[in-house]
N, C-alpha and C positions, 0 to 999 in steps of 0.2 A: 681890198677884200680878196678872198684866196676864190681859189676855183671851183664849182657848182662839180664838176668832175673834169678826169682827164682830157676828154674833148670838147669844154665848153665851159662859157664863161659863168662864174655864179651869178644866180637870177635875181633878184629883188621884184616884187609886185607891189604896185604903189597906187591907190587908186580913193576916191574921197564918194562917196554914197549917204542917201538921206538914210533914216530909221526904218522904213521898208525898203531898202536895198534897191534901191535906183540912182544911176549916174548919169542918169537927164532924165527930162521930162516926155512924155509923148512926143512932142514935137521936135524933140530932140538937145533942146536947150540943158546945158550943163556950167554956166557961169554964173554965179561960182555959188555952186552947193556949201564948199566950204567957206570956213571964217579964214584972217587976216591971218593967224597964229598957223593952220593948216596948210597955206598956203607957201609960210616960212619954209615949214615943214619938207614939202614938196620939192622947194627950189635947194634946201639942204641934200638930200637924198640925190637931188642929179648933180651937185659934186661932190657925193660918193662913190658915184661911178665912173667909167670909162666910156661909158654910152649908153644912151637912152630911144626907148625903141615905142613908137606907136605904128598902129593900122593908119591905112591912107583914108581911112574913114573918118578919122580921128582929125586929123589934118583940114580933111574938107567940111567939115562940121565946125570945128573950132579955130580952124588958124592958131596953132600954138608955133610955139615961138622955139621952147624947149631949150631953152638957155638959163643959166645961173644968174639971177638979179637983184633976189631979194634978199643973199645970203654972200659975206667973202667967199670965194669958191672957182674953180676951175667949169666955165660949163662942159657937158660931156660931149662927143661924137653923137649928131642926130642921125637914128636908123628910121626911115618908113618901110613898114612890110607892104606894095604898090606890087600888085599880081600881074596885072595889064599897065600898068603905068597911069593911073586917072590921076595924078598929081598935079594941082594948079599949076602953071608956072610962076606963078604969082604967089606962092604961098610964100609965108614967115621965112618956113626952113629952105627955102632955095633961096632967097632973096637978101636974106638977115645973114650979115658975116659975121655976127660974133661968133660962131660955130659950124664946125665942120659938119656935112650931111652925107650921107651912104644912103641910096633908096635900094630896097631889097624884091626886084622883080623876077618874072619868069619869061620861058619862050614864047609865052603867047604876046607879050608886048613888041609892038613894032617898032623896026628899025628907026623909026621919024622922031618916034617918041623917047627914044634911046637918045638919041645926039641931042634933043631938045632941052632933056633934063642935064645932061653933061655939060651942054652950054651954060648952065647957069650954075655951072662949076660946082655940081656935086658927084659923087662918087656913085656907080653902078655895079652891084652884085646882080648876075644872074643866076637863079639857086633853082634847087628840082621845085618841081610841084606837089602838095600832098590831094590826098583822095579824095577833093573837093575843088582842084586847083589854083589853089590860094600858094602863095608862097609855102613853102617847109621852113616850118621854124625850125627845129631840131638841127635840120641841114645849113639854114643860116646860122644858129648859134655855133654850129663848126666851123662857118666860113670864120665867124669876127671870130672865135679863138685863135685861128690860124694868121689873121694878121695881127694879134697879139691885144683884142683885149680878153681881160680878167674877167669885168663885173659891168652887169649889163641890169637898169631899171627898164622895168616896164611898165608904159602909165596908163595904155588901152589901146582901143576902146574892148567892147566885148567881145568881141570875135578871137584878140590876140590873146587875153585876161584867158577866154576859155581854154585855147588853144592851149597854152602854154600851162594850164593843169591839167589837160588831158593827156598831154605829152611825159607828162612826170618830170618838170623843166624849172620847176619850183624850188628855189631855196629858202626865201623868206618872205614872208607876207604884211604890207604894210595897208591899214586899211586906216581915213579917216573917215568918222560916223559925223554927220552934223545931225543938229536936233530939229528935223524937218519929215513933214510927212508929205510926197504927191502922186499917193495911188497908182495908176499908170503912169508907165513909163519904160527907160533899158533900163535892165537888168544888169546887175556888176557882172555876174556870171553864168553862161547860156547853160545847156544841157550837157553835166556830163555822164548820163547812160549812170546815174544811179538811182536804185529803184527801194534801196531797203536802206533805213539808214547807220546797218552796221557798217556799210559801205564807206559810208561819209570822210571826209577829207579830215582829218586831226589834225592840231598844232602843239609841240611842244615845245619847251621855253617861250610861252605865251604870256604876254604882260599887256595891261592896257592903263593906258595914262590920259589926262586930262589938256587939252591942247588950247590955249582959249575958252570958247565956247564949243568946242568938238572931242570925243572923245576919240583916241585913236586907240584903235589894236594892233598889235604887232606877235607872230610866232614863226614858228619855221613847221611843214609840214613834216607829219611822221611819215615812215615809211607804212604802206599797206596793201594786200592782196588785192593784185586788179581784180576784173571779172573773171579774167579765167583762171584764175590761181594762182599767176606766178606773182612773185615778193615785185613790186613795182614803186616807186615815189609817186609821194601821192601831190 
């Protein structure tokens, strides 16, 4: 897959939701929304990439594994975006060797917690902070351009999904729908400061296809006027 732009890998958004737009339940439970055929789906899309990136939220909720197993396939480079480092040591992606892991934190994590995670032989980015003090993605996806990946999946949770439309960090959108309804719950995607829905996010070359028993949609955002006017990816 070619490059999202000059300084950054092109993006993929990968992510599986019931029929009112929830990626877990109140409680947090999200296994598995989707069917067997979605699931294919999912483990296809991470090798087609060069690395696949979830929230350390994501990790502590789920224990994903993030590797290629349902599908022939290369698995990708695991990225956790980890602000303070709250990463189990015991998690899948530090423990599980089928794949390489990069945890993506900042200066507020401690020194103890740096050598702890490195012990269990995964790689450490220090990147800036954004205006919230969460890692900078924008800043990370410079970092992984520069050590040379392309194309980068992202599969959550919410906070990264939002982050990374807010950012205009978007190249392609892959979303599986299953045929389920549970009220409350998370949201695929938090608040992005849109108030009228001329605003709203567009996709073109959008197609949706039948997966199993899930429907999937797939497009690529247009470009469009942020709030302040200037031409921005949406």
């Amino acid at each position: 897959m070619g490059n999202g732009s000059a300084g950054r890998p092109s993006v993929t958004v990968h992510y599986a939701q019931t029929l009112d737009g929830r990626i877990a339940t109140r409680t947090g439970q999200s296994r598995w929304i989707s069917g067997d055929a979605s699931l294919r789906l999912a483990h296809r899309l991470r090798a087609e990439h060069e690395a696949v990136l979830v929230g350390v939220g994501t990790v502590i909720a789920d224990n994903p594994r993030l590797t290629v197993r349902l599908v022939p396939g290369r698995s990708p480079l695991r990225v956790v975006a980890d602000s303070t480092l709250r990463l189990p040591l015991g998690a899948h992606v530090l423990v599980d060797a089928a794949a390489r892991t990069l945890v993506a934190t900042t200066r507020r994590a401690s020194e103890e917690r740096l050598s702890a995670v490195r012990r269990r032989g995964a790689g450490v980015l220090v990147v800036e902070e954004d205006a919230r003090g969460r890692v900078d993605l924008a800043a990370l996806l410079g970092q992984l351009r520069a050590l040379g990946i392309g194309s980068l999946l992202v599969e959550g949770g919410r906070e990264v999904i939002t982050s990374v439309f807010q950012a205009g960090l978007v190249d392609r959108l892959v979303v599986c729908i299953a045929p389920k309804i549970v009220g409350a719950g998370v949201e695929a995607v938090g608040d992005l400061g849109i108030s009228h829905l001329g605003e709203a996010l567009t996709f073109e070359e959008a197609a949706v296809s039948r997966v199993g028993e899930d429907i999937v949609f797939e497009g690529r955002p247009t470009r469009r006027p942020s709030a302040s006017g200037r031409e921005g990816e949406g």
